[in-house]
C-alpha positions as CSV (number, residue, x, y, z in Angstrom):
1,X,0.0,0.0,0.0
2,X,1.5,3.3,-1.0
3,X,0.6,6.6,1.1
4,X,2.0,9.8,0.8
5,X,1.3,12.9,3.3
6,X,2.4,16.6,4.7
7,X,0.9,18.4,6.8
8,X,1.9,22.3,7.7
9,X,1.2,24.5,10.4
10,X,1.6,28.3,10.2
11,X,0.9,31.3,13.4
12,X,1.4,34.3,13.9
13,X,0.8,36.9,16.6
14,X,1.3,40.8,16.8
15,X,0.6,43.1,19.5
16,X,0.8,46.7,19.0
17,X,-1.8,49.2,17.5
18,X,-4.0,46.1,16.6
19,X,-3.9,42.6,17.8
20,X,-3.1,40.6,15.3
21,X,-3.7,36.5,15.6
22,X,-3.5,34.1,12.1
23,X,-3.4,30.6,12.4
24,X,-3.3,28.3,8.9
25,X,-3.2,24.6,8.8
26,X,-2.6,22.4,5.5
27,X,-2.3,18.4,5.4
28,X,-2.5,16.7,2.0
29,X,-2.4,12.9,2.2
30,X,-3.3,10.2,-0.7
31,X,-3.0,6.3,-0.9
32,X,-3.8,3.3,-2.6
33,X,-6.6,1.7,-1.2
34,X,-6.7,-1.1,-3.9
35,X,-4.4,-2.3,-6.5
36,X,-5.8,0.1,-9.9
37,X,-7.8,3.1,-7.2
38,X,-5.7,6.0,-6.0
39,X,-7.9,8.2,-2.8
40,X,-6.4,11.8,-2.7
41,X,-7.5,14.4,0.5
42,X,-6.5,18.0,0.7
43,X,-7.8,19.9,3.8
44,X,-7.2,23.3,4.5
45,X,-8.4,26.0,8.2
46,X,-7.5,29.0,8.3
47,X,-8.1,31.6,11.5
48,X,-7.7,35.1,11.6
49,X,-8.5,37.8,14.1
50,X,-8.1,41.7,13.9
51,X,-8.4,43.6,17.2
52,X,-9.7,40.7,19.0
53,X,-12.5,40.2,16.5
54,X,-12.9,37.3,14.3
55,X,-11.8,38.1,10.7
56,X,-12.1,34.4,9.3
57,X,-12.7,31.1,10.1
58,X,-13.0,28.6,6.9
59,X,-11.9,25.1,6.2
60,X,-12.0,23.6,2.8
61,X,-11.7,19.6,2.9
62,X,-11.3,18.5,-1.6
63,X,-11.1,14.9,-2.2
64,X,-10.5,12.9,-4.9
65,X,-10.7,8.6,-5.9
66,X,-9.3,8.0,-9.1
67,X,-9.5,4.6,-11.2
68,X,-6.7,3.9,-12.9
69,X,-4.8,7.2,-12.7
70,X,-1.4,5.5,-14.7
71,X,-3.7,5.5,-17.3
72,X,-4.0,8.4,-20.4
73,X,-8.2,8.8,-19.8
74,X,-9.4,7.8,-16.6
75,X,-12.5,8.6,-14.2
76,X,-12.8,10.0,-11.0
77,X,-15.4,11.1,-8.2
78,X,-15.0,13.8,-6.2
79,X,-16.2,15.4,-2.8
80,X,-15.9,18.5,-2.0
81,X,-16.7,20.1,1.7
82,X,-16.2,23.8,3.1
83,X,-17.7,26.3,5.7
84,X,-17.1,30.4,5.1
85,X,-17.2,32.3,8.6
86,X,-17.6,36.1,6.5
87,X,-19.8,34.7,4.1
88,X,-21.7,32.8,7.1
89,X,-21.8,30.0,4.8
90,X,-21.6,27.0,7.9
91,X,-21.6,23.8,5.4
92,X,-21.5,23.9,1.4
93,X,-20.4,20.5,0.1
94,X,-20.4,19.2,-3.9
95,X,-20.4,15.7,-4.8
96,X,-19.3,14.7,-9.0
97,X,-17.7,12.5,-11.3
98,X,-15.5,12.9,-14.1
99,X,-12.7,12.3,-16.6
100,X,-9.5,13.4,-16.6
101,X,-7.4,13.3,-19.7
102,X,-3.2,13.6,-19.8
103,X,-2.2,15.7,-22.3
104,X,1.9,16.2,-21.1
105,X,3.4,12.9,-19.9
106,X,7.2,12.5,-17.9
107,X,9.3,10.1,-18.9
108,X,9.5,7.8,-16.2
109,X,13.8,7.4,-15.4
């Protein structure tokens, strides 16, 4: 089973005039479930603050299962979850399918 993943975590904090707090947080990880399927997960938060008022609080979760991605056509279904705090948007999610086509290929060494 092959899994790759990275996460990153990024603050920051400033006193002065205005308090200033950010906060970000990024993982991607993906692995192969079976043999020919490839499951791909991208999350994303981020938290700011301005004055000791909340400026932002949003995560965006994309994720992706691919069929046969060593392929030049293959399918794939995708999920797709985020909350907006400015927008006050608390849960907005898409659910799809598609095809993805490889126009460029690398040599493999």
């Amino acid at each position: 089973m092959s899994v790759k993943a990275s996460m990153s975590l990024t603050g920051f904090y400033q006193r002065g005039n205005v308090e200033t707090v950010i906060f970000r947080a990024k993982s991607d990880f993906s692995f192969k479930p079976w043999k020919k399927w490839v499951f791909k997960n991208q999350n994303s938060y981020v938290f700011q603050e301005f004055g000791k008022e909340k400026a932002d609080e949003d995560i965006l979760s994309l994720n992706f299962l691919y069929l046969n991605p060593e392929q030049k056509i293959y399918p794939f279904v995708l999920g797709f979850v985020s909350t907006n705090y400015r927008r006050a948007i608390d849960l907005r999610y898409l659910f799809g399918a598609g095809v993805t086509f490889q126009i460029l290929e690398k040599e493999k060494d």
